[in-house]
N, C-alpha and C positions, 0 to 999 in steps of 0.2 A: 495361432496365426490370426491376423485381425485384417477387416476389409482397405484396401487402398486407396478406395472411393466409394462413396455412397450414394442412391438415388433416392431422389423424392415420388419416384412415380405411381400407378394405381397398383401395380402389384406390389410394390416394395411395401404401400401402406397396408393392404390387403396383410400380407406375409406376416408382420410384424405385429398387425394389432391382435383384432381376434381371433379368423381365422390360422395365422400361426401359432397362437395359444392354446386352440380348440385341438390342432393336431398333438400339439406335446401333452396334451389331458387324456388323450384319445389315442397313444402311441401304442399300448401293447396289445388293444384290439386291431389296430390298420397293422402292426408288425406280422402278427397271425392270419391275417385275413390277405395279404398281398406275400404269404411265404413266396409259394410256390414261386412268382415272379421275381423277389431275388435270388431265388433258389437257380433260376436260367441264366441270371445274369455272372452270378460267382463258376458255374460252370461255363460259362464261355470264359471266364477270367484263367479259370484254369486252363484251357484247352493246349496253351502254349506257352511260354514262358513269359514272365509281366516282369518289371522293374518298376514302373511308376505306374498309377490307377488312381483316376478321378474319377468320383459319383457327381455326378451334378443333380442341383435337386434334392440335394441325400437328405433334406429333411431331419428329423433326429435321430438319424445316423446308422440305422439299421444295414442295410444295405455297405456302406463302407467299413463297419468293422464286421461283418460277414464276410468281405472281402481280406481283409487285415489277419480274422480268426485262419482262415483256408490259405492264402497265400504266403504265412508265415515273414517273420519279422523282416525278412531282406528284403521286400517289397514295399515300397511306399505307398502307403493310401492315405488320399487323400478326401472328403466330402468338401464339397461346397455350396451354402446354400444364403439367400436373401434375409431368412427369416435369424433374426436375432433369437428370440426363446426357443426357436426350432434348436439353430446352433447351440445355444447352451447347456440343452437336452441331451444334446450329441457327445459335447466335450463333457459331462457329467457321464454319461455312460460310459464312456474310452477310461476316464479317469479310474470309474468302480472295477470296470475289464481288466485296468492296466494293459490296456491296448495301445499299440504305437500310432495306430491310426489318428493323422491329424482333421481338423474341421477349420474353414475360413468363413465365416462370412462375408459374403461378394455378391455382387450381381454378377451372373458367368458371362454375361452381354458383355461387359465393359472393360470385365476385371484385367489388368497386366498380369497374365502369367507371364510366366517367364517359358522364353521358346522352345517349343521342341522339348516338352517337362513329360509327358505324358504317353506312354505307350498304348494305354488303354483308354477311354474315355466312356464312362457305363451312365445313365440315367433309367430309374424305376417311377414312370409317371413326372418328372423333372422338368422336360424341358417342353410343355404346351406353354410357358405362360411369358415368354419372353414378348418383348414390346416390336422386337425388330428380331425375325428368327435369322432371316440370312446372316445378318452381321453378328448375333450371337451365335453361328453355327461357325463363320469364319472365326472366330475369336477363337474357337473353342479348335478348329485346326493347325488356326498358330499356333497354338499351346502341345498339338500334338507331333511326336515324333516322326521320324520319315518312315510308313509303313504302319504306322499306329492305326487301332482299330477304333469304331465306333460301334456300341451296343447301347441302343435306346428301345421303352416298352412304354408306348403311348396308347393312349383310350381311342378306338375307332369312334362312330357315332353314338349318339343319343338315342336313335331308333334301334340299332344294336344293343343297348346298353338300358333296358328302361328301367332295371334297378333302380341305377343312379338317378335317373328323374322320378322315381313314384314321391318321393317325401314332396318334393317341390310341386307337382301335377296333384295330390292330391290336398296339397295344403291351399293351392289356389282360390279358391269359393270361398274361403274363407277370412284373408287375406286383401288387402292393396295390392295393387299390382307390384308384382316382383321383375326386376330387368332382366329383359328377357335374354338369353343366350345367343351372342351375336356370331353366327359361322365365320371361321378363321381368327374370331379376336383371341385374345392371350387366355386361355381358360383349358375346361380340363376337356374339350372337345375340339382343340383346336386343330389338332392336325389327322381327325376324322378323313379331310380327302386324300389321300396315299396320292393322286397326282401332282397335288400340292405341297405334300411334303419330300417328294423327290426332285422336285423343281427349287426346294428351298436348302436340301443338304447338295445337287446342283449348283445353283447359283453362290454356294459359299466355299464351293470348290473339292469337297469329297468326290471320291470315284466309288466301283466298284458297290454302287448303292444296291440293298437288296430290302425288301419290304415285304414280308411276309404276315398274313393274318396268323393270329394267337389267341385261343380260346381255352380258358381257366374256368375250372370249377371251384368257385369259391365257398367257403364256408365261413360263417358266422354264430358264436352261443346266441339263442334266442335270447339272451338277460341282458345282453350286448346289443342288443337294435336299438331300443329307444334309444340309451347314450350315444348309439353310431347316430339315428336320424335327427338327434334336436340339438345335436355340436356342430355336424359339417355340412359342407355346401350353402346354397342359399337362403334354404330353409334355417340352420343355425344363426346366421347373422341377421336372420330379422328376428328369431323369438325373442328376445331379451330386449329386445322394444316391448312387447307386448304384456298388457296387467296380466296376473294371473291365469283369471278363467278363461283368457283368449288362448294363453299359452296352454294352459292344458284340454280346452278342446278341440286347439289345434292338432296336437301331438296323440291327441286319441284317437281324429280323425286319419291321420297319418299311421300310426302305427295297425289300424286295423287294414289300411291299403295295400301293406307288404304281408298279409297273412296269406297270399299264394305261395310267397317263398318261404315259408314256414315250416317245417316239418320236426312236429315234436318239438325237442330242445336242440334243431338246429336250423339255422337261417340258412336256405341253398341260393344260389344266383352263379350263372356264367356270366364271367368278363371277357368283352369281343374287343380283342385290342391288335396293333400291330404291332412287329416285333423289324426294327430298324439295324439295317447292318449297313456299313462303309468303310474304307479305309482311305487314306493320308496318301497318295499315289506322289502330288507334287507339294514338300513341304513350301508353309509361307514363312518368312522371317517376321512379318508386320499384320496384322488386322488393320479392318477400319476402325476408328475410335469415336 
């Protein structure tokens, strides 16, 4: 399946340069490291019977042929994601699977599905980075059935989460200024305020909205940190500007900051995320476009 349209905008360029390269480099450490969350998500998919299931977000594809493997062949799954080398990753994996599970490249903002295609609609970390959430949230009910569910697992805050900022917090001193994380813009903290993000599956016309905190113990091989902290996030997109010995007493200075979660040869940290339910009460025929 190939995209219907394409967008030029900061996440599309984001998704597609390096950061979406860094995740296809970096995919079978974030597949292990985020089981357990689509582990939650393939059990809701089972809970009831599915005909059609979209990941949005699916990234290289983990999550939608986890869904494909458990749901077996009568069930259509579908991923959908911005990032071209992500997708490619994905449809190379389905391919080695022989999984039926298909992949599109699409912005989920914009894309025409086709109406009423989707019984289930899943996202694992997916849908913070949209440019306009409402109208990619309404998009994304067009597309679903009358009754269809919603199962999305988003990052609460920063202050919850300071794993995820120690590489960037401790690389700082070191460094130019890095842009700082703007509350509510498209990013991986973006729908940290839960009143915010039910005023936004709200305004796009979901019912039945339920938002629950989700707290994951995560695990990480310790031989796996550096490669996790000098590819992703913000910290990844600036090393590779930098000569050499900046680069490595950067990432020395960083890797001894995460030696609290350390233990032996495993890296521990809790993920403080929310766990987003709704359902499809009044189907639309039309999104806004």
């Amino acid at each position: 399946m190939e995209v219907a349209r394409d967008t030029d905008d900061e996440q599309s360029r984001l998704w597609n340069g390096q950061a979406g390269q860094a995740w296809v480099e970096t995919q079978a450490v974030l597949d292990q490291l985020f089981l357990s969350f689509e582990n939650l998500l393939v059990d809701a998919a089972l809970a009831r019977p599915r005909g059609r299931v979209l990941d949005v977000g699916c990234g290289t594809g983990s999550t939608t042929l986890a869904l494909a493997r458990r749901l077996g062949a009568l069930v259509r799954c579908t991923g959908v994601d911005i990032s071209e080398p992500m997708i490619a990753a994905a449809r190379a994996r389905a391919g080695r699977e022989g999984s039926p599970a298909q992949f599109l490249r699409a912005n989920a903002q914009t894309q025409a599905f086709e109406p009423a295609s989707f019984d289930l609609i899943v996202s694992r970390f997916g849908v913070m980075f949209f440019e306009d959430s409402v109208r990619a949230f309404a998009n994304l009910r067009a597309a679903a059935s009358p009754g269809a569910e919603l199962r999305c697992i988003v990052w609460r805050g920063p202050a919850e989460n300071p794993f995820m900022t120690t590489a960037e917090r401790a690389a700082a001193p070191l460094l130019p200024p890095m842009p700082a994380r703007a509350p509510d813009a498209p990013g991986q903290f973006a729908f940290a305020d839960s009143q915010r993000v039910r005023r936004i599956l709200e305004d796009s016309g979901w019912s039945d909205i339920d938002i629950q905190p989700l707290d994951i113990a995560c695990r990480l091989p310790e031989q796996d940190l550096v490669p996790y902290l000098s590819r992703l996030g913000p910290l990844g997109r600036v090393l590779p500007t930098l000569d050499q010995a900046t680069r490595s007493r950067v990432i020395e200075t960083v890797r001894a900051a995460f030696e609290p979660y350390v233990h032996g040869a495993e890296v521990r940290f809790d993920a403080a995320c929310w766990l987003l339910g709704a359902r499809n009460v009044n189907p639309l025929t039309a999104a806004p476009r």
